[in-house]
N, C-alpha and C positions, 0 to 999 in steps of 0.2 A: 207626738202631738205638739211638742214644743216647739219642734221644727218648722211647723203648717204655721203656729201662731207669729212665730219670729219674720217667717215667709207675708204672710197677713198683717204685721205690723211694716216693715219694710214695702210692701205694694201702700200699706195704707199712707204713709209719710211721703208718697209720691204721687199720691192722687188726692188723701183726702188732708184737711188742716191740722195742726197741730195739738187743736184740741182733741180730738178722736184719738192720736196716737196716745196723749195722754191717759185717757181714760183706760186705753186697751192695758196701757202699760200697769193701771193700778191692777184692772182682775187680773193680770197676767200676776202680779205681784201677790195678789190675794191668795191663788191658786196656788201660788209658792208655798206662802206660810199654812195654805190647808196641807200641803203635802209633806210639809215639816210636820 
């Protein structure tokens, strides 16, 4: 699942602005610390 997101943030910083990556990056980070 990390894989697809990693995959999905990399398409995204290529197509969409920086802001989006941003955002993805926090729930990506969020989902870190639920899994901690």
């Amino acid at each position: 699942m990390l894989l697809v997101i990693l995959i999905l943030m990399v398409v995204s910083y290529n197509s969409a602005p920086y802001c989006l990556i941003q955002r993805i990056f926090q729930v990506t980070a969020n989902s870190r610390f639920s899994r901690k």
